[in-house]
Backbone bond lengths (Angstrom), bond angles and torsions (degrees), N, CA, C in turn:
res aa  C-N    CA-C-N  psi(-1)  N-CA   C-N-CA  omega(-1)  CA-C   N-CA-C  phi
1 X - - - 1.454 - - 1.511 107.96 -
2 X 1.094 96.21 147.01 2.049 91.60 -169.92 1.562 88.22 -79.86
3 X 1.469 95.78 150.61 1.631 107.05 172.30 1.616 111.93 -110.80
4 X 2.008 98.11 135.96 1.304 127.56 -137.35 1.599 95.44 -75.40
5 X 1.382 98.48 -39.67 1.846 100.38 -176.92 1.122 134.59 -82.89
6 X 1.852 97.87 14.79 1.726 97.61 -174.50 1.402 113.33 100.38
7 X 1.488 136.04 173.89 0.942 170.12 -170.58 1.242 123.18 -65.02
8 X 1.386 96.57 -52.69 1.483 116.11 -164.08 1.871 114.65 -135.92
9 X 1.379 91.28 42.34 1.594 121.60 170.88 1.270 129.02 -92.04
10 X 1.194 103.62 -26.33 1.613 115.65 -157.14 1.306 101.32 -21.18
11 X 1.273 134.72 -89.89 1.317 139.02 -173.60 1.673 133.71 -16.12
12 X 2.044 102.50 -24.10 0.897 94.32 -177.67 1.515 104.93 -116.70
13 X 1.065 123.13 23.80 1.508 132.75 160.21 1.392 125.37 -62.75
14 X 1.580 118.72 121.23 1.583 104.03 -160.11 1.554 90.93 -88.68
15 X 1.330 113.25 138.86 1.497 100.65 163.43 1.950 109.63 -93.57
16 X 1.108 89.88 148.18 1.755 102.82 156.62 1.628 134.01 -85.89
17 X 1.794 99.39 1.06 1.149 90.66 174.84 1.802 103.22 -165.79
18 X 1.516 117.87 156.19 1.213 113.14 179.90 1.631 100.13 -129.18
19 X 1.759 112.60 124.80 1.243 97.91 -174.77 1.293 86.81 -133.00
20 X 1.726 120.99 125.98 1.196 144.84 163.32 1.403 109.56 -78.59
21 X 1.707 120.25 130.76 1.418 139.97 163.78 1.085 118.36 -141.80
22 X 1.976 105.46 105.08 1.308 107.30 177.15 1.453 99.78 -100.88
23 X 1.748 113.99 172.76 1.312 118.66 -175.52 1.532 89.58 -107.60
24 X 1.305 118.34 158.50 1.552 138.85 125.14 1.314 105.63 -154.26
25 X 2.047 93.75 167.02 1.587 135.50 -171.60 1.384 93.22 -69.11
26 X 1.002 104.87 172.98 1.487 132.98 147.57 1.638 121.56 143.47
27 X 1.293 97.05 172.61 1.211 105.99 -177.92 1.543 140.76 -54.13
28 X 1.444 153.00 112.61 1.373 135.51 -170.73 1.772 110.75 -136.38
29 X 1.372 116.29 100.78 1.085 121.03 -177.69 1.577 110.04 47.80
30 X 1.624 106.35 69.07 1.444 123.81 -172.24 1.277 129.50 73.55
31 X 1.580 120.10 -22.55 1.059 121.23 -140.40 1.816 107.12 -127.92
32 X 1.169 103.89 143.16 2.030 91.34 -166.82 1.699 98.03 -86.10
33 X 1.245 105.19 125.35 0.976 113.52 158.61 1.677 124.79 -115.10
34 X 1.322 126.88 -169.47 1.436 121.19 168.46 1.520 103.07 -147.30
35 X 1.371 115.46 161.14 1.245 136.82 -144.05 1.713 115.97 -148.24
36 X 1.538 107.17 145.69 1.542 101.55 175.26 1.926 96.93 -136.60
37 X 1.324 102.04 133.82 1.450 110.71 -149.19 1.301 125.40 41.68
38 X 1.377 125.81 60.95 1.276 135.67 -161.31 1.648 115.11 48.95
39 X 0.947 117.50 -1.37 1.620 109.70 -163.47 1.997 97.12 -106.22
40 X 1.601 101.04 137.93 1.732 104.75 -161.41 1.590 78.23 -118.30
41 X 1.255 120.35 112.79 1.446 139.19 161.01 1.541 104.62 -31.91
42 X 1.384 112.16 136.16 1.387 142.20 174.16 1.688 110.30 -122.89
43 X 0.855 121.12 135.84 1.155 116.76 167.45 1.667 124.05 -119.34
44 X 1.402 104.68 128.74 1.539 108.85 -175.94 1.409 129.15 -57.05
45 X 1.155 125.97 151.83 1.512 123.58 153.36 1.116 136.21 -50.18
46 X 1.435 108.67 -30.44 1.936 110.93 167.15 1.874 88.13 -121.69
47 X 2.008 86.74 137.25 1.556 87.88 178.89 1.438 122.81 -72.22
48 X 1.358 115.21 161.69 1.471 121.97 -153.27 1.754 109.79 -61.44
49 X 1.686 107.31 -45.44 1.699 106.94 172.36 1.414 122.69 -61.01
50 X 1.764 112.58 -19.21 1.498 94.29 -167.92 1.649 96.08 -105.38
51 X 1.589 128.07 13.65 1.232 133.24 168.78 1.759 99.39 -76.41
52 X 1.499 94.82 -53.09 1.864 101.98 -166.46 1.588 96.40 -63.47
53 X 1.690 132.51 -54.39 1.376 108.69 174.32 1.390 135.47 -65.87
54 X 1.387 110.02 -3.41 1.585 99.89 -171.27 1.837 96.98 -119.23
55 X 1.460 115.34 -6.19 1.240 130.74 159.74 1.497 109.46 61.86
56 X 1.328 90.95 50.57 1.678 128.78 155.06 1.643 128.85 -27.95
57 X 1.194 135.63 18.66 1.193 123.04 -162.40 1.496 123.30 -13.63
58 X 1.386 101.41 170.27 2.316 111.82 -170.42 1.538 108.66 39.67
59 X 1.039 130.13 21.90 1.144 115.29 169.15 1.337 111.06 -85.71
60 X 1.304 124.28 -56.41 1.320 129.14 -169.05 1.718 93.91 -155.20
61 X 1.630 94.19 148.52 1.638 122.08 167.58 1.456 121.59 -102.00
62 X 0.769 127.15 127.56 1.729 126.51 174.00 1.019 102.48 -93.27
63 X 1.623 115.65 135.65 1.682 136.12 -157.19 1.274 97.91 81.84
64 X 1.043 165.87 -18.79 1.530 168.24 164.69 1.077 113.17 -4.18
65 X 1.398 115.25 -43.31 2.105 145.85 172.28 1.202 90.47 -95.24
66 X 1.567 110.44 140.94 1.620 126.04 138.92 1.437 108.87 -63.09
67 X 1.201 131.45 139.59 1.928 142.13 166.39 1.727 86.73 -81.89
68 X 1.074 141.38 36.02 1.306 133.69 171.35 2.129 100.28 -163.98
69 X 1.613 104.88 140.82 1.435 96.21 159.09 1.319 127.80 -46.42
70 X 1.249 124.65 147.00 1.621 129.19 -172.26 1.720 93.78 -115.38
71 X 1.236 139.87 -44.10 1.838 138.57 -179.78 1.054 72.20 84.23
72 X 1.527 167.04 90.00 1.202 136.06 147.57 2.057 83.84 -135.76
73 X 1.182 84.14 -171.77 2.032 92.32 -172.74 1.090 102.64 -76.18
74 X 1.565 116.89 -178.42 1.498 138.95 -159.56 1.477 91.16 -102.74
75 X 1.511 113.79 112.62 1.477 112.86 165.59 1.523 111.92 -126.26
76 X 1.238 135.64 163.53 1.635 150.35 -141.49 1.673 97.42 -128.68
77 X 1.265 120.68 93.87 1.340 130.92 163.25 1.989 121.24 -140.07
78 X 1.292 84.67 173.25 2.062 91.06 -177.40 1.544 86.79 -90.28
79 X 1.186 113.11 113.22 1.823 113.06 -166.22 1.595 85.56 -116.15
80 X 1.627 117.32 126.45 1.389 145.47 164.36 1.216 103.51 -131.45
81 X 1.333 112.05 132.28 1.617 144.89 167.39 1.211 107.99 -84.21
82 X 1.671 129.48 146.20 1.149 128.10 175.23 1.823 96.67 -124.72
83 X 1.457 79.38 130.93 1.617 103.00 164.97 1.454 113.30 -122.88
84 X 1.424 123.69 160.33 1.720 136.99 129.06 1.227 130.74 -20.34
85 X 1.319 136.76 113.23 1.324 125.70 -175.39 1.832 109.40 -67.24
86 X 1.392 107.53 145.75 1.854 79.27 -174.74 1.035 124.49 72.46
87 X 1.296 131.87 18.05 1.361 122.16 175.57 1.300 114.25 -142.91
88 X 1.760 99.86 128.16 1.577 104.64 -170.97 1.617 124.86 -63.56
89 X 1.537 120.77 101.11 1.150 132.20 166.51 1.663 128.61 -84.17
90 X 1.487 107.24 121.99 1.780 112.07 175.23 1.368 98.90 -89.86
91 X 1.243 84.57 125.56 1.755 96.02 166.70 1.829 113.90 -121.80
92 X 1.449 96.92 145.36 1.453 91.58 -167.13 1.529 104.30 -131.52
93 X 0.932 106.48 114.87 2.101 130.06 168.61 1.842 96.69 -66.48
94 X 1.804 92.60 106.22 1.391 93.12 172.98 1.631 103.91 -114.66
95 X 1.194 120.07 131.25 1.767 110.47 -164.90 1.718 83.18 -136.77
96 X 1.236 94.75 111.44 1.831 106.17 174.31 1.920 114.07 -104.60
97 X 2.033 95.46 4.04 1.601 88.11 163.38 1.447 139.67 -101.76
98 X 0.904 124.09 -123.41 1.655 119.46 -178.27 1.407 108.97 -131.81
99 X 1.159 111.95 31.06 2.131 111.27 -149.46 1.522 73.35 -146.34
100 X 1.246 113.58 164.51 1.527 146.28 -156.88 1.901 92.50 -111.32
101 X 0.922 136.85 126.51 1.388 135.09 164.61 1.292 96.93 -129.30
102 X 1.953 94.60 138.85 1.494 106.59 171.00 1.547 117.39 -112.18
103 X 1.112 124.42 178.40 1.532 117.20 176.82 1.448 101.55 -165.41
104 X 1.796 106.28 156.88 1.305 116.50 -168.68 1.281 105.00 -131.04
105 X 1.179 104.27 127.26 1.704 104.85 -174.36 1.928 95.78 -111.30
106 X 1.329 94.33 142.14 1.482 104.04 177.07 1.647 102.71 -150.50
107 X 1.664 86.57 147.81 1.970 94.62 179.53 1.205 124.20 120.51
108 X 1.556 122.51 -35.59 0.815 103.75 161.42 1.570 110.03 -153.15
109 X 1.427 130.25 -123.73 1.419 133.55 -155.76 1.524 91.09 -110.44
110 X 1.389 134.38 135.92 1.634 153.43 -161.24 1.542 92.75 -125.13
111 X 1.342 108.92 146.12 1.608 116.00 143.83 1.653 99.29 -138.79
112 X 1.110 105.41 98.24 1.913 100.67 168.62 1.520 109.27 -61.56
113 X 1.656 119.94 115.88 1.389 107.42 165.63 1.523 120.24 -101.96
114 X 1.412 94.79 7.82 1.795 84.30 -173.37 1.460 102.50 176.66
């Protein structure tokens, strides 16, 4: 969504939402995986947009992820977040290890502030 205050506002943008994602390791049926709110991405058999337009049931749940750390164990799901359409969300990359993690955001309009 284009943002209303300009460029060089950031600060005064209200958000509607704060969604925390920390990473950790661990283990999943032998095997190391890694995780954001405990949850280690799976990926479906039918992709996730043409489930939501053609309204696919079992593919995927929205809320699937906590928008906040859970401390809880490493579990294996199709993890979707639910947001507001239009509505300015901060999202925050919390990485409490020693390893470099990258991430790809796709879909819609980004402002990296930091």
């Amino acid at each position: 969504r284009p943002n209303p205050q300009g460029s060089y506002h950031y600060g005064l943008i209200n958000t509607t939402k704060t969604i925390i994602l920390a990473s950790s390791p661990g283990q999943v049926n032998g095997k190391q995986r890694y995780a954001l709110n405990s949850v280690s991405y799976v990926a479906p058999d039918t992709p996730l947009k043409l489930a939501d337009y053609f309204k696919i049931s079992g593919v995927f749940r929205v809320g699937s992820i906590s928008d906040r750390p859970t401390g809880g164990g490493i579990y294996l799901d199709t993890s979707v977040l639910q947001a507001d359409y239009r509505s300015f969300v901060e999202i925050v990359f919390q990485n409490n290890e020693n390893i470099v993690q990258s991430y790809h955001l796709d879909g819609y309009q980004f402002f990296v502030v930091g």
